[in-house]
SEVEXTOR-889416 format. One line per field, with one value per atom (N, C-alpha, C): x, y, z. Coordinates in steps of 0.2 Angstrom, whole numbers. Layout:
<atoms>
xx = X,...
yy = Y,...
zz = Z,...
</atoms>
This chain:
<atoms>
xx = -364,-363,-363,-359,-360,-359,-363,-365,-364,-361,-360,-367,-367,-373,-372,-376,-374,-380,-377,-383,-383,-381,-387,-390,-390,-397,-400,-399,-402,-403,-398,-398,-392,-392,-386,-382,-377,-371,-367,-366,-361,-362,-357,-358,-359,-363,-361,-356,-353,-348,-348,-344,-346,-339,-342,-337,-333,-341,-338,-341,-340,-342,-346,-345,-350,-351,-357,-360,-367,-364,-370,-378,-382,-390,-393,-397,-401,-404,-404,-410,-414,-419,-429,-428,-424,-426,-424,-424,-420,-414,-414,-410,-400,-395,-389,-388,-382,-378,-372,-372,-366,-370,-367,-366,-361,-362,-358,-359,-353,-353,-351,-352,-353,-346,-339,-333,-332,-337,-335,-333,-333,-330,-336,-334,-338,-337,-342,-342,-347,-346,-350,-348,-354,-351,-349,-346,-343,-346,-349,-349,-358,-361,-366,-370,-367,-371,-372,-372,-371,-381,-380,-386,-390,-384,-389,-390,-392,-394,-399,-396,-396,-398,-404,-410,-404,-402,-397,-401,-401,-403,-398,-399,-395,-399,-393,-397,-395,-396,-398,-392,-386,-379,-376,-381,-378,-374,-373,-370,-373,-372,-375,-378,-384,-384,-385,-389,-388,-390,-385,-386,-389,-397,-401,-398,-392,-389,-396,-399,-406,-409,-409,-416,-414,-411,-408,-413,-409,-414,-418,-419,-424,-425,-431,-432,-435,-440,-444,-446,-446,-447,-450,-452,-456,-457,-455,-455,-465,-464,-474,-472,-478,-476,-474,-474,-469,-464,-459,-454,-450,-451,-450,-449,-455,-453,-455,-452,-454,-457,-461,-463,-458,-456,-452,-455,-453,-455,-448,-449,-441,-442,-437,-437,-435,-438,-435,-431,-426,-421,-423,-425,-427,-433,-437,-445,-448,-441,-443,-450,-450,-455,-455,-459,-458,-465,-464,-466,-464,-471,-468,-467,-463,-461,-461,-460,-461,-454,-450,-447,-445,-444,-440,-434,-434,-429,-422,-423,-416,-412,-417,-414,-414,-419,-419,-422,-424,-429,-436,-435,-441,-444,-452,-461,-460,-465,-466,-474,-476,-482,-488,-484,-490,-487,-490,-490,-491,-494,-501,-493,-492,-488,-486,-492,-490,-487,-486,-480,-485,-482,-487,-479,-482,-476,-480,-476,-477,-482,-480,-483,-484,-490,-491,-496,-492,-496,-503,-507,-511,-509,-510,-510,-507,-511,-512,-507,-505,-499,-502,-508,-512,-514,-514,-515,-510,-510,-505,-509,-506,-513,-506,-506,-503,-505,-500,-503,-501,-504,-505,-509,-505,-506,-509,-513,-519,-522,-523,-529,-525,-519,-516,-514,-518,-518,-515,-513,-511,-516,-521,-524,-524,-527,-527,-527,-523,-526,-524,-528,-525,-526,-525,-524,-521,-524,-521,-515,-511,-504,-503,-509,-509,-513,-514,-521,-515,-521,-517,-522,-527,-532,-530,-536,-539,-535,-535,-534,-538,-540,-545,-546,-549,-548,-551,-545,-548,-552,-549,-552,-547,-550,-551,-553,-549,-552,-548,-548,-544,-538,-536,-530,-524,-518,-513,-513,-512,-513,-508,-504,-500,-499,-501,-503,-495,-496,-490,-490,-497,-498,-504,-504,-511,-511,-516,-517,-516,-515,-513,-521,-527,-531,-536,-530,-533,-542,-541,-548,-546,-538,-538,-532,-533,-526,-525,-517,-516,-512,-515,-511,-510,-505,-503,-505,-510,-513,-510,-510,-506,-511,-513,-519,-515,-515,-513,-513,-518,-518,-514,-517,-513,-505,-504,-499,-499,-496,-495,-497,-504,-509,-510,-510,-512,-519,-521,-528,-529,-536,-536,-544,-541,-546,-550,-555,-558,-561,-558,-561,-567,-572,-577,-583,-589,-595,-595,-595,-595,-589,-584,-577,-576,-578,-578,-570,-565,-559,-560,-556,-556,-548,-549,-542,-539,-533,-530,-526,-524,-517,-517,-522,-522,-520,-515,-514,-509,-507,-500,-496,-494,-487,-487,-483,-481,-482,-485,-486,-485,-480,-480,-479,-478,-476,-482,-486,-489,-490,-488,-488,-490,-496,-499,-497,-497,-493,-497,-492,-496,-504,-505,-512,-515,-513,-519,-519,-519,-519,-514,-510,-504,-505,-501,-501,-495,-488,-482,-482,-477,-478,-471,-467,-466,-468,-465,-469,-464,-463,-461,-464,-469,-470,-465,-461,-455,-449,-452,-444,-440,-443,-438,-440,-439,-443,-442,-445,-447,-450,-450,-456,-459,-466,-470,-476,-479,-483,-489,-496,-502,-507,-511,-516,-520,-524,-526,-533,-539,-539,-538,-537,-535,-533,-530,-529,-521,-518,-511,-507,-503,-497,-492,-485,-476,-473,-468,-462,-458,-456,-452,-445,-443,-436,-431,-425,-422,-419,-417,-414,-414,-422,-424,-425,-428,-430,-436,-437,-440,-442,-448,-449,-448,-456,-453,-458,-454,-458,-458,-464,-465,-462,-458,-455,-463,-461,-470,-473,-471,-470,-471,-470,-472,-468,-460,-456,-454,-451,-448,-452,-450,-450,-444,-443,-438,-440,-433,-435,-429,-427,-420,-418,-414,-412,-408,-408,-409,-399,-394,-387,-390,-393,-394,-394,-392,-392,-400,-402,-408,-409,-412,-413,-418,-417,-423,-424,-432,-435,-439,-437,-440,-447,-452,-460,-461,-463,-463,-469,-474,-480,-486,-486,-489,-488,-484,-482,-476,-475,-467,-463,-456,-452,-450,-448,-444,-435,-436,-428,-422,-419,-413,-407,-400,-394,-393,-392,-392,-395,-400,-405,-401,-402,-399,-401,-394,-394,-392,-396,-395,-389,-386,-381,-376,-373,-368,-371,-373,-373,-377,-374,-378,-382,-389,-394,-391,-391,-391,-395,-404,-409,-415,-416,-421,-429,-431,-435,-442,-446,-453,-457,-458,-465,-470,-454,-449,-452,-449,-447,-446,-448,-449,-449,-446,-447,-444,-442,-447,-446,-451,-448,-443,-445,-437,-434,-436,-438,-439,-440,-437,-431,-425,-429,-425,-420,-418,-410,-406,-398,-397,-393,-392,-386,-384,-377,-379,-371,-372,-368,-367,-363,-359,-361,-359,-356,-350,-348,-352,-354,-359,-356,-359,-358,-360,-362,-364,-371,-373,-381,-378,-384,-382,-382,-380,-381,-386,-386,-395,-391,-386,-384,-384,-385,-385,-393,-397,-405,-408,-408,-412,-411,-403,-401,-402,-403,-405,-411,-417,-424,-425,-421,-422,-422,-415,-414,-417,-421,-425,-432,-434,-442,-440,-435,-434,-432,-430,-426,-422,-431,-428,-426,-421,-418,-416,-422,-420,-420,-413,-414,-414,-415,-418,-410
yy = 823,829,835,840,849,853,858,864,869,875,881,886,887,893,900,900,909,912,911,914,920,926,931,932,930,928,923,918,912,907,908,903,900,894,889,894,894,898,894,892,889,880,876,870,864,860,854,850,845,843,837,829,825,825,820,823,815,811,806,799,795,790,785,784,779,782,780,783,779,775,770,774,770,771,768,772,769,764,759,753,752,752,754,761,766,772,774,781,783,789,789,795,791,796,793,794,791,789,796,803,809,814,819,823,829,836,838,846,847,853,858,865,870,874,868,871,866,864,862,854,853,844,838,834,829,822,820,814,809,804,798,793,786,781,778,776,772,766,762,754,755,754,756,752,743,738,736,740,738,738,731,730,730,728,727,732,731,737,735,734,730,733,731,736,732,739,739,742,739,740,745,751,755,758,757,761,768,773,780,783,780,784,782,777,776,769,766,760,757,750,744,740,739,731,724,727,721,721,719,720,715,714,710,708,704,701,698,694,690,693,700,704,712,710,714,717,724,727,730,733,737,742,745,752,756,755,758,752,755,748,750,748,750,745,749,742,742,736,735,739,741,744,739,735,727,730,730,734,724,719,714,712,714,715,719,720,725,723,727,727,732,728,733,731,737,738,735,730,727,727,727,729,722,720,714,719,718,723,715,709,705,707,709,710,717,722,728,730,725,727,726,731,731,727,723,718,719,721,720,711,713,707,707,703,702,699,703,700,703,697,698,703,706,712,708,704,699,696,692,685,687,691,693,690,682,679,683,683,685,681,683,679,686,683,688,689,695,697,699,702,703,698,697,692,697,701,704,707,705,708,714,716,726,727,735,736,736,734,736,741,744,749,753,760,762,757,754,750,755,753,756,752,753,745,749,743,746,745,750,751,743,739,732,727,731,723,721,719,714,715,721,721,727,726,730,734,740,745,747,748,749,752,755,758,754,751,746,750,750,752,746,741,738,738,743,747,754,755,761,766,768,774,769,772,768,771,765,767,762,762,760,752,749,741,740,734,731,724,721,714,711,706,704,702,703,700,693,689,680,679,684,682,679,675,671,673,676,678,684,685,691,698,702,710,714,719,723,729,733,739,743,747,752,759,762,767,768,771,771,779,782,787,789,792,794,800,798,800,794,796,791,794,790,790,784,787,782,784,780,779,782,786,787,785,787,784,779,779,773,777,781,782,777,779,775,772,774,772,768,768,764,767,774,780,781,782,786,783,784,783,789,791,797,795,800,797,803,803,808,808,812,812,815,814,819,822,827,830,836,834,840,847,849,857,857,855,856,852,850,842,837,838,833,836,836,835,828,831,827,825,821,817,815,812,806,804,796,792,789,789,787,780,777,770,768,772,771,775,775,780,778,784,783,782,783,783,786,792,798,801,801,803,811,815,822,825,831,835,838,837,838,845,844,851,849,855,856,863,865,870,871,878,877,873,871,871,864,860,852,850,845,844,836,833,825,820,818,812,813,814,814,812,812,807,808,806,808,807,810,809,805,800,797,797,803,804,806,811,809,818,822,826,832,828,833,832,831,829,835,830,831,830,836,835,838,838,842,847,852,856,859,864,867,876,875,882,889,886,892,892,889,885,881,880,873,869,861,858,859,860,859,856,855,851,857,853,859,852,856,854,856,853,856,852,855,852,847,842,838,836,838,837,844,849,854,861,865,870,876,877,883,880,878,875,880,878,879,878,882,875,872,868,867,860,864,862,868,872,878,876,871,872,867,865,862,853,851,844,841,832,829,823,820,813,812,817,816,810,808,802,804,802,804,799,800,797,792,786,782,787,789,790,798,801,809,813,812,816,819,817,819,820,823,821,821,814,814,817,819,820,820,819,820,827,828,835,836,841,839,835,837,836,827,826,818,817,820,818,817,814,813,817,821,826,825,827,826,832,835,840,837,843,839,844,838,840,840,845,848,853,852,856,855,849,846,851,854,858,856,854,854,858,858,864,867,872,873,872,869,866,868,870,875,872,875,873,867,869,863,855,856,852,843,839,832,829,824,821,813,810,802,800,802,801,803,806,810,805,798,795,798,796,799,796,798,794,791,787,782,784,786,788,789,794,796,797,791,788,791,793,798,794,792,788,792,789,790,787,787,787,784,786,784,785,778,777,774,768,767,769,767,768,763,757,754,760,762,768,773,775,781,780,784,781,776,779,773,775,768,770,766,765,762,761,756,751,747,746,744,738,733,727,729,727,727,721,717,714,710,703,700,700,699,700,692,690,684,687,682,683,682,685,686,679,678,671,673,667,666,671,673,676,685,686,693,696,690,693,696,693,699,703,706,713,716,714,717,719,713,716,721,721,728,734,733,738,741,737,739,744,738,742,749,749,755,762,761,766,764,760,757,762,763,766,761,759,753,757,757,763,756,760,758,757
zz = 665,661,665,661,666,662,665,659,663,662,663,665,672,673,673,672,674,681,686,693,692,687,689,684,678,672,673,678,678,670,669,662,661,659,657,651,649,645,644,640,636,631,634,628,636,637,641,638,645,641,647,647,649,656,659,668,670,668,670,666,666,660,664,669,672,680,679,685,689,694,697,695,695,699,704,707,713,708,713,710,713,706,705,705,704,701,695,694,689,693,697,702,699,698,698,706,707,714,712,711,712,719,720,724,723,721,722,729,729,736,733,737,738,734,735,733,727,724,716,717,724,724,722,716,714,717,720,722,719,717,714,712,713,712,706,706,697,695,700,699,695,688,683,684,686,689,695,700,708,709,711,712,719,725,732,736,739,745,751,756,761,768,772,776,783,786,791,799,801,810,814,816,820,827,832,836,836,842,844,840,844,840,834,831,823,823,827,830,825,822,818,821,822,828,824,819,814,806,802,795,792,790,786,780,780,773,768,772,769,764,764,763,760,753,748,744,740,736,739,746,749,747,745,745,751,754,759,766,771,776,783,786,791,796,801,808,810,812,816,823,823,830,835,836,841,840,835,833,834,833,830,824,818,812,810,800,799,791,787,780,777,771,764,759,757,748,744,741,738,730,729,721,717,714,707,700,700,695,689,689,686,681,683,682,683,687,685,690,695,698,707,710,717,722,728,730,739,742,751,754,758,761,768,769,780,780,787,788,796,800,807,806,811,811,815,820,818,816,813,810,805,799,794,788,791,787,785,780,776,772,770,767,762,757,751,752,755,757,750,747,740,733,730,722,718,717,710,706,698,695,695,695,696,703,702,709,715,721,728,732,735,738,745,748,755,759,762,768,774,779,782,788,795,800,803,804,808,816,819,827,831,829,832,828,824,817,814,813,813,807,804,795,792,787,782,777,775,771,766,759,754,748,742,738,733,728,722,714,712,702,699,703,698,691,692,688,685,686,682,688,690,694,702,707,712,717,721,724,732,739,742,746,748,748,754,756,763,766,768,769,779,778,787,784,791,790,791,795,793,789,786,782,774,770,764,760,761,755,752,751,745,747,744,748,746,753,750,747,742,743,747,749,753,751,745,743,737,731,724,719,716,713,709,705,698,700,706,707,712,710,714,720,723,732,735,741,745,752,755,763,766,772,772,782,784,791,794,799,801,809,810,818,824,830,834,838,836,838,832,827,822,815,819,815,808,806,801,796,790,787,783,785,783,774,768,762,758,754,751,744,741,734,731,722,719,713,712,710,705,700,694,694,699,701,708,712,718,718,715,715,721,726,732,738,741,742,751,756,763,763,763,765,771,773,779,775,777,776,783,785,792,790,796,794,799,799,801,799,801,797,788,786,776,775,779,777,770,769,765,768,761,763,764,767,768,766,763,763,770,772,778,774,769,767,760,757,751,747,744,743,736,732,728,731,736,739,739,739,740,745,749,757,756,758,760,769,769,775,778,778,786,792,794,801,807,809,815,823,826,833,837,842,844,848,850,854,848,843,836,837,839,840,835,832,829,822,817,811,810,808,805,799,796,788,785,780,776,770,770,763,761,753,751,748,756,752,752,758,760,752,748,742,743,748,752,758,756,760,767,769,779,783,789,792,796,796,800,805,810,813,813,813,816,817,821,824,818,822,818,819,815,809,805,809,806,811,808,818,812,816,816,814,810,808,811,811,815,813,810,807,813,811,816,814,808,807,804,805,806,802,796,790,784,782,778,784,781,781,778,780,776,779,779,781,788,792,800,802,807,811,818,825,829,835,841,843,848,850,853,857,863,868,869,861,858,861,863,867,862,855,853,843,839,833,829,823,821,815,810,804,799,793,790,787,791,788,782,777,772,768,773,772,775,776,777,783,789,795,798,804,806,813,813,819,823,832,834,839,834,839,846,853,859,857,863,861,870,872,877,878,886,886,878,877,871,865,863,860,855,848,848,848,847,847,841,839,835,835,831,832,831,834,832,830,829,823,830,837,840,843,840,837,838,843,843,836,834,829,831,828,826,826,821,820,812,810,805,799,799,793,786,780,776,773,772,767,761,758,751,749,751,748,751,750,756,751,752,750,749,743,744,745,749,749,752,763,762,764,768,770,771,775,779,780,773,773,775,777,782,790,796,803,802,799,798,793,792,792,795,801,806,803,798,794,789,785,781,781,782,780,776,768,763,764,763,763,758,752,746,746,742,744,751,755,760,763,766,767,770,773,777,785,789,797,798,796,799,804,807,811,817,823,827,831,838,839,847,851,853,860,864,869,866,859,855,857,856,851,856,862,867,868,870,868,862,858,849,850,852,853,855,863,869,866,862,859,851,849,844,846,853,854,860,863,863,861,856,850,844,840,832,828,824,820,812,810,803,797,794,789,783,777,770,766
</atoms>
């Protein structure tokens, strides 16, 4: 549907009236699949049923290296730091409910990592791989949980309180988990959880203004986020556990993530392309209209967990019934590898 506005009274004027009759949705949201530009062009999908969505492997220039046919319905996904495999959020349009899975980045064989009926969603590694932290609606509210990655048992809680909460990082020294609360006064709310001492969680960035992703830089010292306090999301920088924030994206962005090795920060700018500010004299930079890009492609869905979700997720490309490539063969995989723990790009 479209309705007539009026931008200098700020009020709708006149009758809506209908545009187009069938119109795709994201699947496991309620978001439709249109778009429209600046000179009135409408663009949107037709097909009402389309059901796949399939976690694509790209490297620096946007290149494909491998399309995980296997491992459909992805919402949100995250390589382990090995940057061998990754954990996703997958959606059941069956049962209407969301479920992480393990799968090689590869080969694409995926394990179904959690069971519990209700939704488990934003995965988050720790340091080492060797466990998985997530937010799970159990009990109503979605709160913290975590589990080994060989482990077949129980999972734990992490932490519990009368607000939802979803991990958005895991420090590189394994101290903190960074999570984003949403709190009725404040709305969306940066925390950190220490996992050691009382493990008393603390506010990192509470304020009117909406603060998400958080992501800590690898020596622990930064903490990247986006916000809306400008009216428009951005990414900003500051010291961590607390210190002078900077922005440091020059025309809106969202769901930044830190290069290993902290040269660089990524983040998606808001037309969909994936940008990287350089990090120089432990400082990052502000990013200007020249700003290196990923590559032109465009989000399918930029994921609020996002992002990303995920680092497969640094962050996510969506591909929709996408023809199959077949797998790669055993002369392929090493150069697939190399190229993944060098500069993974697994979009959702």
């Amino acid at each position: 549907m479209a309705q007539p506005f009026d931008a200098r009274r700020l009020r709708l004027d006149g009758e809506p009236f209908p545009v187009a009759s069938q119109v795709a949705t994201i699947v496991g949201t309620n978001y439709r699949r249109f778009s429209v530009s600046d000179n009135g062009v409408l663009v949107f999908d037709p097909t009402p049923n389309r059901q796949r969505q399939l976690a694509t492997l790209v490297d620096r220039s946007g290149k494909t290296i491998n399309s995980l046919e296997r491992l459909d319905n992805v919402r949100l996904a995250r390589l382990a730091p090995g940057g061998e495999r990754f954990v996703a959020t997958r959606y059941d349009p069956q049962t209407d409910n969301f479920d992480l899975w393990l799968s090689d980045v590869i080969s694409g064989n995926a394990v179904r990592f959690t069971f519990d009926p209700r939704n488990d969603q934003y995965a988050v590694w720790s340091p080492d791989a060797s466990r998985i932290a997530w937010a799970a609606n159990r009990g109503g509210h979605f709160q913290l949980y975590e589990k080994g990655v060989s482990s077949t048992g129980q999972e734990t809680p992490l932490w519990q309180s009368d607000y939802h909460k979803f991990p958005t990082d895991w420090s590189r020294d394994g101290r903190y988990i960074i999570y984003r609360q949403i709190d009725p006064k404040t709305k969306f709310d940066i925390w950190a959880l220490p996992l050691f001492g009382e493990r008393k969680p603390f506010p990192v960035l509470q304020s009117e203004a909406n603060e998400r992703s958080g992501a800590l830089s690898p020596d622990g010292q930064w903490l990247a986020y986006y916000s809306d306090e400008s009216g428009r999301n951005e990414i900003y920088v500051q010291r961590f556990p607390s210190g002078d924030k900077q922005r440091i994206s020059a025309g809106g962005g969202t769901w930044p993530y830190w290069r290993k090795d902290r040269k660089e920060l990524y983040y998606h700018a808001l037309d969909g392309k994936v940008m990287a500010a350089p990090v120089t004299r432990l400082r990052p930079e502000v990013a200007r209209p020249g700003a290196r890009v990923f590559s032109p492609l465009q989000l399918t869905h930029r994921g609020d967990q996002l992002e990303r979700d995920g680092r497969a997720a640094p962050r996510r490309c969506g591909h929709l019934d996408r023809p199959g490539h077949g797998h790669p063969g055993r002369r392929d995989r090493s150069r697939q590898r190399a190229a993944v723990a060098d500069d993974p790009c697994l979009y959702r």
